[in-house]
LUMGUFI-996410 format. One record per residue (C-alpha): residue in one letter; x, y, z. Coordinates in Angstrom, 3 decimals. Each point is the difference from the previous one (the first is absolute). Example, Ala and Ser with C-alpha at 12.3 -4.5 7.8 and 13.67 -1.06 7.14 Angstrom:
% residues 2
PT   resn         xx         yy         zz
PT      a     12.300     -4.500      7.800
PT      s      1.370      3.440     -0.660
END
This chain:
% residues 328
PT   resn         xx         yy         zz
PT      x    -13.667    -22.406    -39.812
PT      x      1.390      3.081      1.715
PT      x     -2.149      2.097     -2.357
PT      x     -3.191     -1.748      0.648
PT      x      0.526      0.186      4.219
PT      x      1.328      4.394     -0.933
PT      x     -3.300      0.120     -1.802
PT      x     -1.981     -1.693      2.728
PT      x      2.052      2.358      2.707
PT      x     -1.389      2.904     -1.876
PT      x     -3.432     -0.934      0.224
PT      x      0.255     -1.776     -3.409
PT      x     -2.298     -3.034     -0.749
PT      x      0.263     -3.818     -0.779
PT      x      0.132     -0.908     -3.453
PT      x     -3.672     -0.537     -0.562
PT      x     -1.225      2.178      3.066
PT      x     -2.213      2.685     -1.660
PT      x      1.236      3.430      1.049
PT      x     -2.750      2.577      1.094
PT      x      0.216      3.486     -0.575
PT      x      1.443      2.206      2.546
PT      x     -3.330      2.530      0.189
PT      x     -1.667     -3.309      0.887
PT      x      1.983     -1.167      2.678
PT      x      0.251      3.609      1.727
PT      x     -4.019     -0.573     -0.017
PT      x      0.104     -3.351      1.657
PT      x      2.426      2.203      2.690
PT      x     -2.570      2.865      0.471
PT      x     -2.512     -2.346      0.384
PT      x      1.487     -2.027      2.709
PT      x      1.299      3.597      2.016
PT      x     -3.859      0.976     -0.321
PT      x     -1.075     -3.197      1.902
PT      x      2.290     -0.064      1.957
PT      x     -0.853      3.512      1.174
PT      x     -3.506     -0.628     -0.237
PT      x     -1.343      1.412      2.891
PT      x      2.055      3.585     -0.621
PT      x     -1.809      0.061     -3.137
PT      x     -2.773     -0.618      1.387
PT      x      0.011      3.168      2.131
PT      x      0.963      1.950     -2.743
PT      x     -2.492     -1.277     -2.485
PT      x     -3.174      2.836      0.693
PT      x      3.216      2.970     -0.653
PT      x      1.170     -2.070     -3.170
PT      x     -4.117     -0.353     -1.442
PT      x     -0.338      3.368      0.855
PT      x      3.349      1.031     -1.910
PT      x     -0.778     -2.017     -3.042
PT      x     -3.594      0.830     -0.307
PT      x      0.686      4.054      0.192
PT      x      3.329      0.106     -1.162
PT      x      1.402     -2.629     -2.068
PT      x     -2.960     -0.486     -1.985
PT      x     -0.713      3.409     -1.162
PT      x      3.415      0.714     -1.019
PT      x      0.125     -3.151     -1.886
PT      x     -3.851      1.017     -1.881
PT      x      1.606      3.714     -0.404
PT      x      2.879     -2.233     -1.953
PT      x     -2.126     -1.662     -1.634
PT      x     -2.255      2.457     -0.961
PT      x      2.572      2.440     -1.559
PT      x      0.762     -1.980     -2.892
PT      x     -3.593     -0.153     -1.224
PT      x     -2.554      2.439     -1.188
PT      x     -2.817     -0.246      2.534
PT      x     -3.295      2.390      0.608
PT      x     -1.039     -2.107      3.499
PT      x     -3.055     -1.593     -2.253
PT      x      1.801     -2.115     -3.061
PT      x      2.228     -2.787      0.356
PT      x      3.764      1.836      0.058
PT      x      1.414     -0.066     -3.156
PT      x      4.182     -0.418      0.159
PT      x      1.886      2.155     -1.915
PT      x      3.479     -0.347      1.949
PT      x      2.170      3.101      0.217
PT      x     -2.208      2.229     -1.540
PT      x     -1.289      1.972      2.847
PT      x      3.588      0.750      1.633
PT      x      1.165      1.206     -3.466
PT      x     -3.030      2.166     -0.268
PT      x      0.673      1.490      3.164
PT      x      3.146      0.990     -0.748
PT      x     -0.057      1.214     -3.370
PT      x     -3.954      1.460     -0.397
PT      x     -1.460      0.869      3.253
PT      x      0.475      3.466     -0.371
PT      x     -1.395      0.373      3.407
PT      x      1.596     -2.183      1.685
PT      x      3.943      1.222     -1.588
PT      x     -0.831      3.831      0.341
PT      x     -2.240     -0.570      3.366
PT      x      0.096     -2.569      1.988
PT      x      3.195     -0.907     -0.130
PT      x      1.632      3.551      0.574
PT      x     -2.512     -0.001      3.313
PT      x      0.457     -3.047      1.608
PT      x      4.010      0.573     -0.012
PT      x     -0.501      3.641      1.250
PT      x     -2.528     -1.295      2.862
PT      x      2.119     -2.795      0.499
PT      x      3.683      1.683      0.203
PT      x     -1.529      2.583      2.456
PT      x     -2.406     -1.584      2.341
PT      x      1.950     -3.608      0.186
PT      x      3.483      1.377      1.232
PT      x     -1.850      3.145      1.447
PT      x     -2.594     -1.997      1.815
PT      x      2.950     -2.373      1.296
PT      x      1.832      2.650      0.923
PT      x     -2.158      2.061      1.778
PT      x     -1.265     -3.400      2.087
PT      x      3.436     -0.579      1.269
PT      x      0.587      3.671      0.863
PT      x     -3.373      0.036      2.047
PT      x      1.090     -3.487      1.670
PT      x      3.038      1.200      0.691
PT      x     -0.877      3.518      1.368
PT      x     -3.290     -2.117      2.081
PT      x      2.320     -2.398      1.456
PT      x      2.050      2.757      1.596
PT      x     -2.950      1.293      2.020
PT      x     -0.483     -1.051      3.303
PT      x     -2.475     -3.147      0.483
PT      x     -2.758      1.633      1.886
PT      x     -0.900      1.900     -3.275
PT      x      1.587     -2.342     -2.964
PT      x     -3.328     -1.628     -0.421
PT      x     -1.809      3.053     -0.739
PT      x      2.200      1.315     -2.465
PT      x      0.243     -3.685     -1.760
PT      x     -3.802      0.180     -0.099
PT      x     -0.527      3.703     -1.459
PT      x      2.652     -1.227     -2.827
PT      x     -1.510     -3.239     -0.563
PT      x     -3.754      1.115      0.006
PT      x     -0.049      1.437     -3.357
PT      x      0.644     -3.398     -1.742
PT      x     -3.063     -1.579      1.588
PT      x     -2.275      2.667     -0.872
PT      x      1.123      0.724     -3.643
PT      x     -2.709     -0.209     -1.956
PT      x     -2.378      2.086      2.535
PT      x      3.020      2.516      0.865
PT      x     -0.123      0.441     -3.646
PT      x     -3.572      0.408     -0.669
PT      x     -0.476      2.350      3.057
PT      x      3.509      2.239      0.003
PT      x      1.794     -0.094     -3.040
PT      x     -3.340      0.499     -2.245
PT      x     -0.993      2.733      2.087
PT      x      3.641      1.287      0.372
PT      x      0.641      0.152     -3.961
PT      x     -3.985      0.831     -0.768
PT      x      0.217      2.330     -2.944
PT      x     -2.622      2.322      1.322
PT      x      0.773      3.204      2.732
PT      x     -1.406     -2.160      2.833
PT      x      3.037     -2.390     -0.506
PT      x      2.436      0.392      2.869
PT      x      2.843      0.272     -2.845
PT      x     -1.740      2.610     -1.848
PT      x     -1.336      1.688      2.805
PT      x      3.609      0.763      1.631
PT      x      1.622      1.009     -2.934
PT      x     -2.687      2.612     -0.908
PT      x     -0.285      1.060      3.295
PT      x      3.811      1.044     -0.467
PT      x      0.113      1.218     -3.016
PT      x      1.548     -2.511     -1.808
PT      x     -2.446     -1.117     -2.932
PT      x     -2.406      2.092     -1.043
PT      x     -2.312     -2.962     -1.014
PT      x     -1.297     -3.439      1.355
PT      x      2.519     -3.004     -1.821
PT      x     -1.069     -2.527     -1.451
PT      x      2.647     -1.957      2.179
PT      x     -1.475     -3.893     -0.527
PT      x     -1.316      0.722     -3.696
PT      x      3.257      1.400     -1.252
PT      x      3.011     -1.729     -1.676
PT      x      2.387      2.164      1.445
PT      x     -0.789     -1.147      3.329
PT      x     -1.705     -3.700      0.643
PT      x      3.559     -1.368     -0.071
PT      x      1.356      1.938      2.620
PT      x     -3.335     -0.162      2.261
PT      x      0.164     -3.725     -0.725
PT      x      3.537     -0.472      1.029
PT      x     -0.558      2.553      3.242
PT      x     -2.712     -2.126      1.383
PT      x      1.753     -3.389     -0.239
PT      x      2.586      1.259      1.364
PT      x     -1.934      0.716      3.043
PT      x     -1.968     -3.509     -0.030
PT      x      3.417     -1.332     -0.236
PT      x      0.731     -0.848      3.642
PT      x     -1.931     -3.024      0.129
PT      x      1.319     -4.093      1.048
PT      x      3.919      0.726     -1.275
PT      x     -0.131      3.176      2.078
PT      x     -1.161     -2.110      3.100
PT      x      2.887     -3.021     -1.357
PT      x      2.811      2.723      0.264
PT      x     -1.423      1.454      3.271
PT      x     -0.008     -3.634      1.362
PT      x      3.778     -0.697     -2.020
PT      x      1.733      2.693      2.048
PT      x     -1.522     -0.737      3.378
PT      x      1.899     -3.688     -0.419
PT      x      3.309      1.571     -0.774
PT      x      2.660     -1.263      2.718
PT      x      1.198      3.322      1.662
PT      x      3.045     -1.551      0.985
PT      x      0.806      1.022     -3.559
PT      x      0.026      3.718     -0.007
PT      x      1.969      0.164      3.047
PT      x      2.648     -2.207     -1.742
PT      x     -0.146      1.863     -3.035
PT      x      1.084      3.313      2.078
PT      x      2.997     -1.504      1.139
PT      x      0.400     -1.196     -3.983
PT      x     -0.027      3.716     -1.018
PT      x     -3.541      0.667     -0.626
PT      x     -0.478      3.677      0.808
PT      x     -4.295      0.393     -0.876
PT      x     -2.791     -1.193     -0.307
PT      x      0.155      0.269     -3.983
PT      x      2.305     -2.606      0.387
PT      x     -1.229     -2.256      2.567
PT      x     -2.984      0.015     -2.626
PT      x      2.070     -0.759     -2.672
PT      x      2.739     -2.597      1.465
PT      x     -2.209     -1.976      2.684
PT      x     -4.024      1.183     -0.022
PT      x     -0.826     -0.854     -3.819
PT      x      2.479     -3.383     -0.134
PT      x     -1.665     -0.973      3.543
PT      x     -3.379      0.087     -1.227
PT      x      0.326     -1.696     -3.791
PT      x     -3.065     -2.206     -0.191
PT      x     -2.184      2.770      1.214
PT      x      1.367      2.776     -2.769
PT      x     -0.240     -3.146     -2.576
PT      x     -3.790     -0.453      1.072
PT      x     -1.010      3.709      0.245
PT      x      1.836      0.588     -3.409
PT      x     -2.181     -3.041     -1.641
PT      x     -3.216      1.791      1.481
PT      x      1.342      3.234     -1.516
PT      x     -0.104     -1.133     -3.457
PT      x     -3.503     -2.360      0.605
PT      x     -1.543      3.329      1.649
PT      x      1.789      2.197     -3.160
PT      x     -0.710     -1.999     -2.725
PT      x     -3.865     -0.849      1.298
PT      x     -0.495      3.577      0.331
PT      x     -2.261      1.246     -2.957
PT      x     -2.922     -0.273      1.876
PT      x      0.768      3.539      1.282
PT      x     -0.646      1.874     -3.113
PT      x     -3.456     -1.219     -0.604
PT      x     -0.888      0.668      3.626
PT      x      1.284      3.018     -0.255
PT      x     -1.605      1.302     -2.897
PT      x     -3.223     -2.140     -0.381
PT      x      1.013     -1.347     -3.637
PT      x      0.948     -2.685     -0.831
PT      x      2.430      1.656     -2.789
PT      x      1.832      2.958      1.187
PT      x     -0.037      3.161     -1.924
PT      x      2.774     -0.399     -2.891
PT      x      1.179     -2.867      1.507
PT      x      1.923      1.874      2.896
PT      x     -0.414     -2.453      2.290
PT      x     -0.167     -3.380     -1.876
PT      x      1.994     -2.712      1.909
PT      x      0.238     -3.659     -1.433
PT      x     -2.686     -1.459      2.151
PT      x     -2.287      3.025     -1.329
PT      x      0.539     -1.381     -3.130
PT      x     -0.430     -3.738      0.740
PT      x     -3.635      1.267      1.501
PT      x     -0.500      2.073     -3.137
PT      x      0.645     -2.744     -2.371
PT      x     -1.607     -2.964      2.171
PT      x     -3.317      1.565      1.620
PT      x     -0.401      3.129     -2.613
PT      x      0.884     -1.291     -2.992
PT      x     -0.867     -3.954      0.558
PT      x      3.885     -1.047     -1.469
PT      x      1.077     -2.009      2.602
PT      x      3.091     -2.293     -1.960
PT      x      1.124      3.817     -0.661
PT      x     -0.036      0.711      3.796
PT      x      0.995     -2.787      0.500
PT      x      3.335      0.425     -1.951
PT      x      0.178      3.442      2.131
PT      x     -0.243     -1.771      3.245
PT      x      3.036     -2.239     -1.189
PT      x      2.035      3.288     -0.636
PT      x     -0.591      1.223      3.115
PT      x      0.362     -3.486      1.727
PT      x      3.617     -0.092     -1.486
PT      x      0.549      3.635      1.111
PT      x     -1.131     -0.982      3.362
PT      x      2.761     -2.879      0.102
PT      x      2.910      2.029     -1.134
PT      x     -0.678      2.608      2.638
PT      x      0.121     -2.852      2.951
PT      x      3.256     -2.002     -1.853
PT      x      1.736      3.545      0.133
PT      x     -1.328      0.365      4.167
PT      x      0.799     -3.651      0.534
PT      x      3.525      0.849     -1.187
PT      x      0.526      3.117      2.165
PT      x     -1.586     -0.939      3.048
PT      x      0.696     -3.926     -0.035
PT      x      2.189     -1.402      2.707
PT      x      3.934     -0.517     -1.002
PT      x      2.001     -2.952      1.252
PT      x      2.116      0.985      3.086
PT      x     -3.025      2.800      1.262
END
């Protein structure tokens, strides 16, 4: 008897009673929180159509679609692992190439594009506020005019004739003796491509650091003086950056998005949609190269996965350094 009531106590059931499954009872419990908070959902239901429709969807085709052989016109064909294994072990390309790029680009213009956004922030939000804006907008412009910046100076900056600005300084001092082929040539795409991202860098996390330190309690840096801190490298290092967490956490996330999306560069750089030797071959410019040259889109599909899981590691590793600790 005192087993049956223990059993009963524990959520147990009458002999008899049929017992349903635990996944099925947490639905029953969603479902009832979701009506009950109807009208919330309501408001939120044209950002969560939106979300599924361009986001969830896709990534779950680009799933999909990388275990199976498909050209865009046949039915896909599944063939399972196949296309991760033969991206590993025979795309020459992509092992010798790609790879090798996209960590270069990555390593560089990820922590050197973060870094250099919270420098500028920083140095900005010392200025006096009668000319903060300006300098906030002179950083900031070059991310909303990329793609003409780069079609109008960089082109005509790295234009392998004499009439490029490039060129033309560096004979004009004596430096070459002839026009280089600075966008054509292996030697330097890489650096030219990692130069001007750099610059287009400063775009929404440099305005989300700018806006971070401006709510930073200044209370704090006067306490920290009496604490011991002696400069301003470490009232950046013991109060600014723990102040302003969710803003380095959100500026690092655009870092890698911005980083990782990058590959676009090279081909507007260059005019190809293949760089010369592969110099400056980045993952997307292989998912293109494979899905819209090629036609073998369960192959880029498989890519897009890759870089999808590279993507994630690089925010669990920011989530980890920036998130909030108990007790801050």
């Amino acid at each position: 008897m005192m087993g049956n009531k223990g059993e009963l106590a524990l959520g147990g059931s009458t002999p008899g009673q049929e017992v349903e499954p635990r996944f099925v009872r947490r639905f029953r419990q969603f479902l009832r929180e979701c009506w009950r908070a109807r009208l919330s959902y309501l408001f939120l239901a044209p950002f969560l159509i939106a979300f599924g429709c361009f986001i969830l969807i896709p990534v779950f085709m680009a799933v999909f679609l990388s275990v199976t052989s498909y050209n865009g016109f046949t039915f896909p064909k599944f063939i399972g692992v196949d296309n991760f294994i033969a991206l590993i072990t025979q795309d020459l390309v992509f092992m010798k190439y790609t790879l090798p790029n996209t960590l270069k680009f990555a390593l560089i213009v990820g922590p050197g594009g973060y870094a250099l956004s919270f420098v500028f922030a920083w140095l900005i939000h010392q200025l006096p506020r009668s000319v903060r804006d300006y300098f906030t907008l002179a950083f900031y412009a070059p991310s909303m005019a990329g793609g003409v910046a780069l079609s109008v100076i960089w082109i005509a900056t790295f234009s392998g004739d004499r009439v490029g600005y490039l060129n033309n300084l560096l004979l004009k001092f004596g430096l070459i003796e002839t026009s280089q082929l600075w966008l054509q040539d292996p030697k330097y795409l890489m650096n030219i491509m990692i130069i001007v991202t750099l610059w287009t860098s400063m775009g929404v996390g440099f305005l989300a650091m700018l806006g971070g330190l401006q709510t930073v309690n200044t209370e704090l840096y006067e306490a920290g003086r009496i604490d011991g801190i002696k400069n301003a490298l470490q009232e950046v290092y013991y109060i600014t950056i723990p102040s302003m967490k969710p803003q380095m956490l959100f500026s690092a996330v655009m870092a890698i998005v911005g980083t990782l999306k990058a590959g676009a560069i090279s081909t507007q750089l260059t005019g190809l949609a293949i760089t010369p030797s592969y110099s400056g071959h980045l993952m997307t410019n292989h998912i293109d190269d494979y899905a819209f040259l090629r036609y073998e889109w369960g192959y880029a599909s498989a890519i897009s996965v890759a870089l999808l899981i590279i993507s994630y590691l690089a925010m669990r590793f920011c989530y980890r350094l920036f998130a909030t600790k108990e007790g801050e």
